[in-house]
Each structure stands twice: as C-alpha cells, then as structure tokens.
N, C-alpha and C positions, 0 to 999 in steps of 0.2 A: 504493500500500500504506500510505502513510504517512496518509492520510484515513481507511482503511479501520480501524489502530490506534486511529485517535485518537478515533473512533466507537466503537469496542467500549472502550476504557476512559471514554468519556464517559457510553454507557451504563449500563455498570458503575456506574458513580456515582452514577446516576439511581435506577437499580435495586436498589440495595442499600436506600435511600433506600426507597424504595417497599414492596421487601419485608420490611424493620425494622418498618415499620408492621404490614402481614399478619401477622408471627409475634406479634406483641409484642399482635393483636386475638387470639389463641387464645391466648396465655397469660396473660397479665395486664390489660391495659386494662380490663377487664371489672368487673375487682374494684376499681381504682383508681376510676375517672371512673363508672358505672354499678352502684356495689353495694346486691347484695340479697339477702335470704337463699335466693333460688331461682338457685341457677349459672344452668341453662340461659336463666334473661332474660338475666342479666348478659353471658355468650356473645351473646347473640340481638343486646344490643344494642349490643358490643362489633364482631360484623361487620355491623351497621347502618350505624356509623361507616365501616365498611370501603368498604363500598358507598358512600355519602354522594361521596367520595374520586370516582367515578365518575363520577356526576351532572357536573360541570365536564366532562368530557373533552371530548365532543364540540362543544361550543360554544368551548375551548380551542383543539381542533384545528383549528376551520374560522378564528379568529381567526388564529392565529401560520400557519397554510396561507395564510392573505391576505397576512399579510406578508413570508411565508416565498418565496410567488410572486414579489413586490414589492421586495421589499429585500435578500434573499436569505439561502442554508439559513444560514450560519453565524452572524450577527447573532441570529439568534434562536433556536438554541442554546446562548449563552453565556446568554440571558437564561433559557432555560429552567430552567438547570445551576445559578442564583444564585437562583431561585425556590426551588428542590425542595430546595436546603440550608438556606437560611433557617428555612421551612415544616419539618424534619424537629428540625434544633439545637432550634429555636423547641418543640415537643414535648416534648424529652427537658428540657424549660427549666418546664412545668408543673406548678403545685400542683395537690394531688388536691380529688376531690370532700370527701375529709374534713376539705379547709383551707377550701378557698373556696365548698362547695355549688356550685350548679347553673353558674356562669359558670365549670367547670373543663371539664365535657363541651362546654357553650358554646363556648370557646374550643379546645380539641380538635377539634371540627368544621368552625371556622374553618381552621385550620392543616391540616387533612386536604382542604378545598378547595383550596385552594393547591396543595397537592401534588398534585391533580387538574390543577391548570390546568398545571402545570408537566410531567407525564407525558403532558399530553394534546398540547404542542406539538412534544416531543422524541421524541416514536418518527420520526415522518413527516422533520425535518428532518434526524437520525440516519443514516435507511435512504438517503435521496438526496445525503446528502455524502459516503456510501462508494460508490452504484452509480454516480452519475454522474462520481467520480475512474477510472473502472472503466475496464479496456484491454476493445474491444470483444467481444463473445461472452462476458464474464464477469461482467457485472451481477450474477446471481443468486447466484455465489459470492460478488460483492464486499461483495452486499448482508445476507447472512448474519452477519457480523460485526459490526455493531449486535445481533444476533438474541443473538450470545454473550453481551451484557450481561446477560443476564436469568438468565442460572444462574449467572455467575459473580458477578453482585450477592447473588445468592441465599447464593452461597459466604460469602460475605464475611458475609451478615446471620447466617447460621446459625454461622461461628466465632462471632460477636460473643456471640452468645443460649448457643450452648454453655458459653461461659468464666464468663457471669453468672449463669447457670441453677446452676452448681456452688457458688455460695454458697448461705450458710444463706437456706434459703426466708423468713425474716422480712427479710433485708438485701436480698435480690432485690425481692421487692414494697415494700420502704421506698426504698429508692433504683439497685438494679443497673440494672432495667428501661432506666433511664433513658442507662445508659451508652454502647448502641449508636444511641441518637439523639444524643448529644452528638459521638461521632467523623463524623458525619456532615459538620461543620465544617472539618475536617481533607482528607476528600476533598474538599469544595467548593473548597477553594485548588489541590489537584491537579486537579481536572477543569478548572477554569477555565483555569491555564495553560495544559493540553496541547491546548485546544482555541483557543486564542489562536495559536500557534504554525501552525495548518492555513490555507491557502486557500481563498478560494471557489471552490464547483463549477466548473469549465469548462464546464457544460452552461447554466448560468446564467450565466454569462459571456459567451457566445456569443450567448443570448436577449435580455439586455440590449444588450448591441451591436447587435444586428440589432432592435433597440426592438420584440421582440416580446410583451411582458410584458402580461399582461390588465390590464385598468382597475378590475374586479372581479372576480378571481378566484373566490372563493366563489360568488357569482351564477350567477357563468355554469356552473362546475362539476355547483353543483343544479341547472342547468335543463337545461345538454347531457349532462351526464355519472349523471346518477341513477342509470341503471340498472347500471350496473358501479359503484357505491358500494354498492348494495343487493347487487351478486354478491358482491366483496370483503369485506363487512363477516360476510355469512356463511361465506366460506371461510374464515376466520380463528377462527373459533368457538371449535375445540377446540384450536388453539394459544395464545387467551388464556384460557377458561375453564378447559381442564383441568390448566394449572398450579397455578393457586389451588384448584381441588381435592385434585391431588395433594401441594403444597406449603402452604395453608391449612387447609382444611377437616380434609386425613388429622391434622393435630398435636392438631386439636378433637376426630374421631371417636377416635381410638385411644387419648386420656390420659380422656376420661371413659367410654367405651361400652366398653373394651376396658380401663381401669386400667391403661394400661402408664405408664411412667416419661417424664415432659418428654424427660429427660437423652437417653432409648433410642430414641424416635420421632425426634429431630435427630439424630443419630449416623448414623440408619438413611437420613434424607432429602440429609446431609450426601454419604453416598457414592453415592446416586441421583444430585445435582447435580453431580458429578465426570463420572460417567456420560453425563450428559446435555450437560457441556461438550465435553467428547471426540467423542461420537456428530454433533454437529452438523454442522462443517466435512464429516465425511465426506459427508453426508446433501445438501448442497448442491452437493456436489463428483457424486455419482451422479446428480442431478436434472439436473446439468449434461448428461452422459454420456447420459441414459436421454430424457430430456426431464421438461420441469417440470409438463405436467399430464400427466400419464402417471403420476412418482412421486406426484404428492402425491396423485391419484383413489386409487392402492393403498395409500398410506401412510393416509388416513383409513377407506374399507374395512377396515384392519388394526383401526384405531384403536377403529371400532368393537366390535369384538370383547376388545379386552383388560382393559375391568373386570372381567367375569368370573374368569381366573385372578389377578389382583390381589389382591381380596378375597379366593377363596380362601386365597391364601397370608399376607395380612396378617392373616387370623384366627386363621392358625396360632401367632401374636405371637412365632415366632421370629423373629430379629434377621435371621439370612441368607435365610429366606424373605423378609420385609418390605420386604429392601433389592432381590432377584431379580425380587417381584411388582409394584412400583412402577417399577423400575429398566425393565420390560418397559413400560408405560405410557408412562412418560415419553421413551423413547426415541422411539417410535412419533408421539408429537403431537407431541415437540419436532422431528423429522423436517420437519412441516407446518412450524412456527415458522418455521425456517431457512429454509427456501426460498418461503414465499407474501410475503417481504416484495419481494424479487425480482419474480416472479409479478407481483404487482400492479401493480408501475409499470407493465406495458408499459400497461397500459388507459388510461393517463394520459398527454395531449402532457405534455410541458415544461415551460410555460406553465401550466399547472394542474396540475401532478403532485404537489406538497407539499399542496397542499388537500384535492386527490381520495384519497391516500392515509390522511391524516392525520385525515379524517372517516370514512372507510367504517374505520379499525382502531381506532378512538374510540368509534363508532357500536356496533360490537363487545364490548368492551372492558364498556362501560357497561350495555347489555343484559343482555350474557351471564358476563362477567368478575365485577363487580362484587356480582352477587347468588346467584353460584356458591356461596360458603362458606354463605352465609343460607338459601340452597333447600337445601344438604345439610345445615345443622343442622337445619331441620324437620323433614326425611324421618330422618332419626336420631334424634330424637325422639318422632317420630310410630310410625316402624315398630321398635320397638328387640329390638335382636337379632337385624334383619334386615340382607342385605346388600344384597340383590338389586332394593329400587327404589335406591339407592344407584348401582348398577351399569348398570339403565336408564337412571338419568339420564345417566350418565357417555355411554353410547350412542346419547342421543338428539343431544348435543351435537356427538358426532364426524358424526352423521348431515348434522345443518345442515352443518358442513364438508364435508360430502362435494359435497350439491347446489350450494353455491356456488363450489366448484371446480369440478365441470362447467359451470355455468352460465357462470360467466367465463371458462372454456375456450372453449365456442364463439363465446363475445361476441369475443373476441379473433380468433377463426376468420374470426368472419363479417366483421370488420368489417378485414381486413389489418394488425390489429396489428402483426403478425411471424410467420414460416414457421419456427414450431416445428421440421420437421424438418430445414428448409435449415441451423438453428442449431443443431439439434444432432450435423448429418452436419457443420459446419466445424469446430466443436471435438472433435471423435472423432478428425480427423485433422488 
C-alpha cells in the first residue's frame, strides 16, 4: 500500500504540473506568448503549444521504458518528478512576448518539451511501482492509484487558477498567471522525498536476480510485442483524450462560444474533479469483481453515448446542469482511466512491461491526447453554434477505445495471458 501512496501522490505532482499548463493554454498563454488581435489564432496557437508538449512522449516513453527495464521503475521516476518541476517553475519564470518578442514563445516550447519528456517517462514507471508492490489478484486495483493522480493534480491546478482568476483581470495576465507554475517548486521537494523513501518493485527485483533483464528492451518490445502496443495504445483513447476535452477544451468552448465567466466554468469543473476522484477506486474495485474487459467493453459503449446529454445540458449554462452533464462524462471515461492501466500490463512479461506500456499510453497520448483541444477549437469555430460534431467527435474517440479493448481482450485470450474468469471467481471469494 505504501508504493501504491506514494505513486498517487507522485503523480499528483506530475499532474498538477501538467494540467497548470492545459488550463493556463485556454486562459491566458494565448494572449501573453502568441498575441493578436484575432482571439481565436491566439487560442489556436496557445493549444498548439499544448500539443507540441506531446510530440516528446512517445520517444520519452520508449527511452526511460529502456531504462526503466534496465535499471529499474524507481530510479527513473525521481528523475522524471525533477524534470517536470524544473520545466513547469522554469514557465511561471518567463518574460512575455511583449518583453523579449519571438525567443518568449521560443523558449515556452522548449520548456513544454521537457514536460513532455518528463510525462512521457512517469505514467508507465508510476502504474508498475504500484501493480507490481501489489498482493496477488489485485494489480488492477493497485494499479488505479497512479490513475488518481490525474484528477486530483487536476484538483490542485484548478484551486491554484481559481484563487488567481479572482484578481483584477489586469494583475492576472501581468503577473497571477504565473503563480501556479511557481508553486510547482514547492511540490517538487514533496514528490521527491516521498518517493525517495519507497523501494524497488519486487517484481524487478526478482528479474534482476534471476539476470532476466532484456539487452534491449525497446527493440525487442517493437519487434515481438507491436501488436498489443497498437491494441493498448487504442484502448486508452478516450481515457486520455477525453479529459482534455472535458477538462481543456470545455474552459475554451464555454468562456468564448457560450460567454460564460472563467471564474463559473472552474467552479463547475472543480466539483466534476471531486467526482471523478471518488468514482474511480470504486470503478476498479467493480472491474475487479465483474472482470476487466467485460467492464471497460461496457464502460466505453456507455462512453460512447454521453456527449450527447453533456452538451445538452452545458448549453443550458446552468451551473448544476454543467457540473451533472460533465460530471456524467467524466465519470464514465474516467471508469476506463482507472482500470486499462491495470488491463494493460498483463500483455506485457516483466522484462518489457515498462517499455510496452509506456509506449503504446504515449503512442496514445500524442495522437489522440495532445491534439484533442486543437481539433475541438476548429470544429467550434468552424460549426459555431453547433454542438453536435463537437459531440461526434467526442464518440468517435470512445469508439477507438472500444475496438482496442476488445482487441486486447482477445490478444490476451488467445495468447494465455491470464484466465480472466479463474481471477475473477478467486477474488469474488
């Protein structure tokens, strides 16, 4: 349990980190580092940066997955967790384009790479220092708990943006903005310690003893393992894309297309993210009970269906609608979230499990993740007034999730990964 802690407040740290950036590309960066007298470029090219951020991942993940195999999870988590604070301080530490012109965006895209390479090594190292402390039959729960860092970072970014938001609008874009990247300094010294204090996996432990450690990891991973890095990297779709929809993109759609208040759309996201902290443990705890592709095939099926009542209800721009009709969304994908991190290792020996995982949720991540807010500002742009490709798209994402959970279901089926139902007749009783 004590790995399993130290993993959900490590990623906490990473993630808050991470989504300080996403909130901070729909409210201001745009106008700071990129301005124009046309909002929607400066938007456009405010989550360009965003994106940018992504590009790294997967080249991030298959490096520290190399060494992650090699030298093991924890060593390369501290390094990740001292990248991703540097890169975040290092931001809130920037002159605008109005001081230094073009080397401000410049160097803002430098420092959003960084935080790429630093998110791209700590998911995969995260999910295997909790599942493999794990008491047998419980990986998928153990492994969920990295999974909580991401709303509760969330939590922590959206106080941050709440408390600077309520300053006069000239003190926020001259200098608040900048405040919730500066405390990002501050958790860097907390993450560092409490993950000083954890041990290395015993599953790595036991591989190194028994000198079973690949020579190159990565290598061999693409060359035996592809095709469950391509199932994976789809199942995961709509629990990394459709956060940054719901948590990105809605703070850009609703304060320009719908004029509602900064202040009222994070109020409204703030008690989604509570939501969504709560909902999760349950949601891996049933997947346990039920079995893991079983829930997550029905949890993306659902998935696909709930932009629909979402949008309706967010156009109503009331406050307890917006927080009901997201709150439905987000539960439903964050459902996936929690349990496909789980899910995924079994595809993976040992021996290539931090590679394999860390490239196909990378591989994801970057595709699908990173250019989510930029494809829904077009189509809001493009169709304005509309909701409903808004809401397509939201359904084509959960769709991909759908195929690559069965896909990997049977991959797993066929090839004796594990007896889904033997595991889940022993823990039932």
């Amino acid at each position: 349990m004590r790995a399993a802690l130290a993993a959900f407040i490590g990623t906490t740290v990473e993630f808050y980190d991470f989504y300080t950036y996403a909130t901070a590309a729909a409210l201001v960066l745009g106008d700071i580092f990129f301005p124009s007298s046309n909002h929607f470029l400066s938007t456009l090219a405010s989550f360009a940066t965003f994106a940018v951020g992504f590009i790294a991942r997967p080249l991030s993940g298959a490096v520290f997955g190399h060494w992650g195999d090699k030298l093991g999870r924890k060593k390369m988590l501290l390094l990740t967790m001292f990248l991703m604070g540097v890169a975040t301080t290092g931001i809130g530490l920037l002159p605008s384009y109005a001081s230094i012109g073009v080397w401000a965006p410049v160097m803002l895209i430098v420092l959003r790479i960084v935080q790429g390479i630093a998110v791209g090594g700590e998911w995969g190292g995260a999910v295997l220092m909790s599942s493999e402390h794990a008491p047998k039959g419980r990986k998928t729960f153990f492994a969920s708990f990295p999974q909580m860092g991401s709303p509760a970072g969330l939590l922590l970014s959206l106080i941050s943006f709440r408390l600077v938001t309520s300053l006069d609008h000239a003190d926020f874009v001259a200098w608040g903005w900048r405040l919730p990247f500066l405390a990002s300094f501050v958790l860097l010294i907390v993450g560092l310690v409490i993950r000083v204090g954890v041990n290395e996996s015993p599953e790595f432990e036991q591989m190194k003893e028994a000198r079973q450690m690949a020579k190159a990891p990565v290598r061999e991973v693409l060359t035996s393992h592809w095709y469950p890095i391509l199932l994976a990297a789809a199942a995961t779709t709509i629990g990394s894309a459709g956060f940054f929809f719901t948590n990105t993109f809605m703070i850009s759609y609703v304060t320009t297309y719908l004029s509602m208040p900064k202040s009222l759309i994070l109020d409204c996201l703030f008690l989604v993210t509570i939501i969504q902290l709560l909902s999760q443990p349950g949601s891996a705890m049933l997947s346990e009970r039920f079995g893991e592709a079983r829930f997550l095939t029905g949890a993306a099926i659902v998935s696909i269906l709930t932009p629909y009542p979402m949008f309706m209800l967010v156009n109503t721009q009331s406050p307890l609608a917006i927080v009901v009709g997201i709150s439905f969304a987000v539960v439903v994908l964050s459902a996936i979230y929690a349990v496909i991190a789980g899910f995924m290792t079994y595809a993976f020996p040992t021996h290539l499990r931090y590679s394999g995982i860390s490239i196909a949720y990378q591989l994801c991540c970057t595709i699908a993740g990173g250019t989510t807010p930029l494809i829904g500002t077009m189509l809001a742009q493009r169709y304005q007034g509309e909701w409903l490709p808004l809401a397509i798209f939201f359904s084509l994402l959960a769709a991909v999730s759908l195929a690559g959970i069965a896909g990997l279901a049977r991959y797993q089926g066929k090839h004796g990964l594990r007896d889904e139902t033997r595991d889940t007749v022993a823990r039932a009783t």
